[in-house]
LUMTOR-535158 format. One record per residue (C-alpha): x negated, y, z negated; residue in one letter; residue number from 1. Coordinates in pm, 1 decimal. Layout:
<rs>
<r><xx>X</xx><yy>Y</yy><zz>Z</zz><type>A</type><seq>NUM</seq></r>
...
</rs>
This chain:
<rs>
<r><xx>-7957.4</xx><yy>24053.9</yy><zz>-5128.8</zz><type>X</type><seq>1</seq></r>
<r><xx>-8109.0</xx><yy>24048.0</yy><zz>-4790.7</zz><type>X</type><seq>2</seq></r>
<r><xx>-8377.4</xx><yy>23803.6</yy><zz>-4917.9</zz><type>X</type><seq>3</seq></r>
<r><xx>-8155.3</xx><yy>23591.2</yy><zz>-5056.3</zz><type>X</type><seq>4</seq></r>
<r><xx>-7901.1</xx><yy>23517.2</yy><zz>-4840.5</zz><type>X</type><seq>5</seq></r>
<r><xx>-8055.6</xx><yy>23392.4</yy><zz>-4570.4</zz><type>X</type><seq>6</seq></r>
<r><xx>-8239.3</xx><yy>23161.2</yy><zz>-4781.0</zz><type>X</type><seq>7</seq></r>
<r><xx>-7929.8</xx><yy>23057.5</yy><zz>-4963.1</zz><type>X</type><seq>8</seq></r>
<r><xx>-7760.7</xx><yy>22970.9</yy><zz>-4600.9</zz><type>X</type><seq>9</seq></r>
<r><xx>-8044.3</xx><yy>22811.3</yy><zz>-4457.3</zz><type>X</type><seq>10</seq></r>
<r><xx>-8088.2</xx><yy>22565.2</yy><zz>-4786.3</zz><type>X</type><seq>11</seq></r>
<r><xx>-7693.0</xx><yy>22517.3</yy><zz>-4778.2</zz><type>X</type><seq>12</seq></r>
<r><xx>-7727.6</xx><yy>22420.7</yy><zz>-4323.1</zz><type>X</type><seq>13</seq></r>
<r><xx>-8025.2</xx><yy>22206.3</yy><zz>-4464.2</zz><type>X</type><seq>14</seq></r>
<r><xx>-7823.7</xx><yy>21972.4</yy><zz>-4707.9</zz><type>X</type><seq>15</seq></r>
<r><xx>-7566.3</xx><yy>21955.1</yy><zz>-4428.4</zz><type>X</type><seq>16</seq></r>
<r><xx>-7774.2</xx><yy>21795.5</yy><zz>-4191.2</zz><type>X</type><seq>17</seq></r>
<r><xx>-7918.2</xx><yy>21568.9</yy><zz>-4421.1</zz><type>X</type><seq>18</seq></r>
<r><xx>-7581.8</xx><yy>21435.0</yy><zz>-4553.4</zz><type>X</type><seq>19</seq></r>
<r><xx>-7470.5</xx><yy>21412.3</yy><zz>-4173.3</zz><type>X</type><seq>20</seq></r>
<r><xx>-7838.7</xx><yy>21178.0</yy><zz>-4132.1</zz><type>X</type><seq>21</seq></r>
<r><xx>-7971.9</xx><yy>21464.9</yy><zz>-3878.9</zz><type>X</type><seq>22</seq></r>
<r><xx>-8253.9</xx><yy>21552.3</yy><zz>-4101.5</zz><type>X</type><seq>23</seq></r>
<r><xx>-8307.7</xx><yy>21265.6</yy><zz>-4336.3</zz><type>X</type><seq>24</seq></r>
<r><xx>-8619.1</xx><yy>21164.1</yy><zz>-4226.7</zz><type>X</type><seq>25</seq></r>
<r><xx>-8732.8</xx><yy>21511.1</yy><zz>-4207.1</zz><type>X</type><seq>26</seq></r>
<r><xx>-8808.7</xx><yy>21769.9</yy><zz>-3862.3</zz><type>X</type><seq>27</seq></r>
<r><xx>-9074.1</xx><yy>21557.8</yy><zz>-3702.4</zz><type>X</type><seq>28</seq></r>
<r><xx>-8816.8</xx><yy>21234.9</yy><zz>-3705.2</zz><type>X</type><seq>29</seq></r>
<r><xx>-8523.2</xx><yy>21497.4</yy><zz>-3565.1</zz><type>X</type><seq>30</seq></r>
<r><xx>-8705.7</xx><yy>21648.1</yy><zz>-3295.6</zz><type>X</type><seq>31</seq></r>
<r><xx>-8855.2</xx><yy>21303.8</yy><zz>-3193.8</zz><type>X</type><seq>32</seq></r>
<r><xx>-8465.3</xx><yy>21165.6</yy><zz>-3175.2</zz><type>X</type><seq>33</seq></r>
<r><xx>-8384.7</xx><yy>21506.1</yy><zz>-2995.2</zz><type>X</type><seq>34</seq></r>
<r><xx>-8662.0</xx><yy>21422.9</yy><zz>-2692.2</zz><type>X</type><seq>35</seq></r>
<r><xx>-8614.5</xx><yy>21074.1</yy><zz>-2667.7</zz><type>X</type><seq>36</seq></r>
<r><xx>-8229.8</xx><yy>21162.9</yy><zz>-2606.0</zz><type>X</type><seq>37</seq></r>
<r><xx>-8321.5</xx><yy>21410.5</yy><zz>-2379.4</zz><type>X</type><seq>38</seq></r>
<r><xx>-8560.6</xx><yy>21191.8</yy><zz>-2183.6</zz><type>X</type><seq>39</seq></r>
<r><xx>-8251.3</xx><yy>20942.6</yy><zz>-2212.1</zz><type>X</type><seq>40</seq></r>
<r><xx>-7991.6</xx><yy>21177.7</yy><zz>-2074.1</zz><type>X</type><seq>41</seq></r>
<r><xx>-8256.4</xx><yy>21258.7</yy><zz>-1784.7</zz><type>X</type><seq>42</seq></r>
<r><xx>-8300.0</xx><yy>20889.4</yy><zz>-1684.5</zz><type>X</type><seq>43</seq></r>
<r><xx>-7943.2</xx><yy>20835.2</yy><zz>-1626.6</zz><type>X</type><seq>44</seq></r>
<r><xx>-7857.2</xx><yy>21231.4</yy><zz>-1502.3</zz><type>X</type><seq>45</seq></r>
<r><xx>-7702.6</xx><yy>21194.2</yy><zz>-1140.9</zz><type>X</type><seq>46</seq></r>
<r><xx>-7943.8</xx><yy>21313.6</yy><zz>-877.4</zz><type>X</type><seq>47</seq></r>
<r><xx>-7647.7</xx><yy>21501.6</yy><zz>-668.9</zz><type>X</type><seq>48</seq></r>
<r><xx>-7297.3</xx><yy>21572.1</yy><zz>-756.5</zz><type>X</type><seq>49</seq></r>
<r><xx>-7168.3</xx><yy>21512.5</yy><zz>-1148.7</zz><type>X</type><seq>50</seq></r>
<r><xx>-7189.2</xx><yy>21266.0</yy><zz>-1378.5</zz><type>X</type><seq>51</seq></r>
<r><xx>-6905.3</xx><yy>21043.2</yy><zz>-1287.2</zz><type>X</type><seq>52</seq></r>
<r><xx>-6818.7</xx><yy>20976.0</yy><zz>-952.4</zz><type>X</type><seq>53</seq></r>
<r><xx>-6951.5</xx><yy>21289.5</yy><zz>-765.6</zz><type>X</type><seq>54</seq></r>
<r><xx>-6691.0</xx><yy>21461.9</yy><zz>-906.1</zz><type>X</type><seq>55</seq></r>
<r><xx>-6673.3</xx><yy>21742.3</yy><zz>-1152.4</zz><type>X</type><seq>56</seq></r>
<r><xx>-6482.9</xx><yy>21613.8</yy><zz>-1442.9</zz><type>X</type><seq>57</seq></r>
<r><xx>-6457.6</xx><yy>21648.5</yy><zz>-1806.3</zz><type>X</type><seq>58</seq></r>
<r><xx>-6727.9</xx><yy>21402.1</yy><zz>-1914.4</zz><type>X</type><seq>59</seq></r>
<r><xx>-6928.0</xx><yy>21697.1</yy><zz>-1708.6</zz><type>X</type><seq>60</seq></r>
<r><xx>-6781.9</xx><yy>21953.5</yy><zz>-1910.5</zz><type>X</type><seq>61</seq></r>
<r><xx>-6833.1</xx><yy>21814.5</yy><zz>-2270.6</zz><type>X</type><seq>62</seq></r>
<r><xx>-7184.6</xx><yy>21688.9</yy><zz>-2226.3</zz><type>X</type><seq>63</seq></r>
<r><xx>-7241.9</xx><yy>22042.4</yy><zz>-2045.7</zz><type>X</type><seq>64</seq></r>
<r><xx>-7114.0</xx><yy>22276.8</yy><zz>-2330.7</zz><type>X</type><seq>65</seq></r>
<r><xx>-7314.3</xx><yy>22057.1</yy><zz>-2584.8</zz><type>X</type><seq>66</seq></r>
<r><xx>-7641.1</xx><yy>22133.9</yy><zz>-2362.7</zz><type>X</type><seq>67</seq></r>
<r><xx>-7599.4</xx><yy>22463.9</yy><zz>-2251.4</zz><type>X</type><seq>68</seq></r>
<r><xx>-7544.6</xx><yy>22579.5</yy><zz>-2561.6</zz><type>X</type><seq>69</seq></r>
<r><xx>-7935.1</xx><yy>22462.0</yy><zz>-2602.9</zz><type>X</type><seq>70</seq></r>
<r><xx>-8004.3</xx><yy>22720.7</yy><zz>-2375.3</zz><type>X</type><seq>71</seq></r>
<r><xx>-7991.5</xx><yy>23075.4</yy><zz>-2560.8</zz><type>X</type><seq>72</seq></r>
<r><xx>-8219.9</xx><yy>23332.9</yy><zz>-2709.2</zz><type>X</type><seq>73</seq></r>
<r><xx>-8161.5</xx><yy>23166.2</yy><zz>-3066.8</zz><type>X</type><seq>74</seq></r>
<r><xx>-8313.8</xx><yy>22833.7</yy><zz>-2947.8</zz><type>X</type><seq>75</seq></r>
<r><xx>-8622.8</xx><yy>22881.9</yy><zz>-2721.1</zz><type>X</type><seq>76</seq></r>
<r><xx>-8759.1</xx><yy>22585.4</yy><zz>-2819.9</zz><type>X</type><seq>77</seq></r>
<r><xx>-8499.8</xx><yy>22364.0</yy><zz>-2735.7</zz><type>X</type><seq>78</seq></r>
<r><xx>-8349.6</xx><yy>22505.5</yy><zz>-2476.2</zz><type>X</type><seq>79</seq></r>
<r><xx>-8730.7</xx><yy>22502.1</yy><zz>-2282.3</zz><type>X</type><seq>80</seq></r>
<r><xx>-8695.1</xx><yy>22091.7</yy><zz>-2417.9</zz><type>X</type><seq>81</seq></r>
<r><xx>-8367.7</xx><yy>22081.9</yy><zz>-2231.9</zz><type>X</type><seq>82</seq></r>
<r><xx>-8512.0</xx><yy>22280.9</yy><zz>-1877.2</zz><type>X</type><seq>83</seq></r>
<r><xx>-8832.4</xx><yy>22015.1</yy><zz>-1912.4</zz><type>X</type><seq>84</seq></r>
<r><xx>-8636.8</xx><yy>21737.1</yy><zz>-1753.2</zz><type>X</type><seq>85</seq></r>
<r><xx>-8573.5</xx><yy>21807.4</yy><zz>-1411.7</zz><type>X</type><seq>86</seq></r>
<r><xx>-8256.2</xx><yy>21575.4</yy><zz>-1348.1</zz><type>X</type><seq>87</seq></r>
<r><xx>-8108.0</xx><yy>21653.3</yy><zz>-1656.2</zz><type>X</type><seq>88</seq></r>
<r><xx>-8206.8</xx><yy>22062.6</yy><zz>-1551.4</zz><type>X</type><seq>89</seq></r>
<r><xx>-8088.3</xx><yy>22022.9</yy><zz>-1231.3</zz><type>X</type><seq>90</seq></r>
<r><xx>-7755.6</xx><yy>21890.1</yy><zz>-1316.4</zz><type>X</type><seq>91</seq></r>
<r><xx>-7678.1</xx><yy>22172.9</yy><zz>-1578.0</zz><type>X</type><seq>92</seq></r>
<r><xx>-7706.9</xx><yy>22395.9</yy><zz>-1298.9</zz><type>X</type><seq>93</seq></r>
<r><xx>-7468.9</xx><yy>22250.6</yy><zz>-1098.0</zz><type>X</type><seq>94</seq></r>
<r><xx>-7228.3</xx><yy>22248.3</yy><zz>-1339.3</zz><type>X</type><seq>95</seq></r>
<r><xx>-7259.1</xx><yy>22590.7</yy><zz>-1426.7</zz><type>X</type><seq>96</seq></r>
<r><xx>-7254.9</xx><yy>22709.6</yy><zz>-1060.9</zz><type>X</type><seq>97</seq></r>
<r><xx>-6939.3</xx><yy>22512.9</yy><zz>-1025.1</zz><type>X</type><seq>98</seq></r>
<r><xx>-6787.4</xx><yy>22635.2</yy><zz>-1348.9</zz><type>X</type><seq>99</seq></r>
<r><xx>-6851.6</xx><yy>23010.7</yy><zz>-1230.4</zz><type>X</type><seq>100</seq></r>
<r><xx>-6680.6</xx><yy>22967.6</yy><zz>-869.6</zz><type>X</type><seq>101</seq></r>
<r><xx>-6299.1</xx><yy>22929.9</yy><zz>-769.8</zz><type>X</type><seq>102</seq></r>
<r><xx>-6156.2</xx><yy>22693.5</yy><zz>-983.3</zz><type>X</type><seq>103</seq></r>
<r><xx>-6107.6</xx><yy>22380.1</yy><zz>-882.6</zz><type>X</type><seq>104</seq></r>
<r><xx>-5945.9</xx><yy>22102.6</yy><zz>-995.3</zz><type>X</type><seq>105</seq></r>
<r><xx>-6051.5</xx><yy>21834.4</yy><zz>-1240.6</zz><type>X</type><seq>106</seq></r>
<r><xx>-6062.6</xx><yy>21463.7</yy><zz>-1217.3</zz><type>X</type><seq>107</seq></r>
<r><xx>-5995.9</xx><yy>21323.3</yy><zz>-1628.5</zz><type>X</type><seq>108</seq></r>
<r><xx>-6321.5</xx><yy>21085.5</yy><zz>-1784.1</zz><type>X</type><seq>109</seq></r>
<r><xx>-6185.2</xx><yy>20699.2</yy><zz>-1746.4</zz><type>X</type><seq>110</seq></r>
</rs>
C-alpha cells in the first residue's frame, strides 16, 4: 500500500492541474509561467511600504498568503524562486513583520 498510494495521489493532483490548464503544456511550460509571473510581480512590487497606497491592506494580505505559502520545507525550489527577486523578497518581509506585531488596522483593496 505504501507504494501505491502515493502514486495513486500524485497521478490523481496531476489530472487536476491539467484540467485546471496548470500543466497542459507540461512542467517546463508551468515553471516558465511560474518565473515570468514572479519576475512580473517583482517589477511592479512597491519598493517601501505595501502594495497599495503605503498602507497595509488586504490586497497585501491575499497576494502574501498565496506567496508565503511558497516558502516552506515542502517547496525549496520555489520558495528559493520566490526569495530570487529582491522587491518581490523584500516586500514579503514586510508584510510578515507587520503581520507578527500589534495589530493594526486595515485599509479594504478599492
Amino acid at each position: 500500500m505504501r507504494a501505491v498510494v502515493p502514486t495513486l495521489i500524485r497521478r490523481k493532483q496531476v489530472e487536476r492541474l491539467v484540467a485546471r490548464d496548470v500543466w497542459r503544456a507540461g512542467p517546463e511550460a508551468c515553471w516558465r509561467r511560474f518565473g515570468a509571473l514572479l519576475d512580473q510581480l517583482d517589477a511592479r512590487a512597491p519598493e517601501q511600504g505595501f502594495w497599495l497606497s503605503g498602507a497595509l491592506s488586504v490586497a497585501d494580505l491575499a497576494l502574501f498568503a498565496q506567496l508565503h505559502s511558497l516558502r516552506t520545507p515542502l517547496t525549496p525550489w520555489q520558495g528559493a524562486e520566490v526569495d530570487r527577486r529582491g522587491r518581490l523578497s523584500a516586500w514579503l518581509g514586510r508584510v510578515d513583520a507587520d503581520t507578527r506585531t500589534a495589530s493594526m488596522p486595515l485599509r479594504a483593496a478599492s
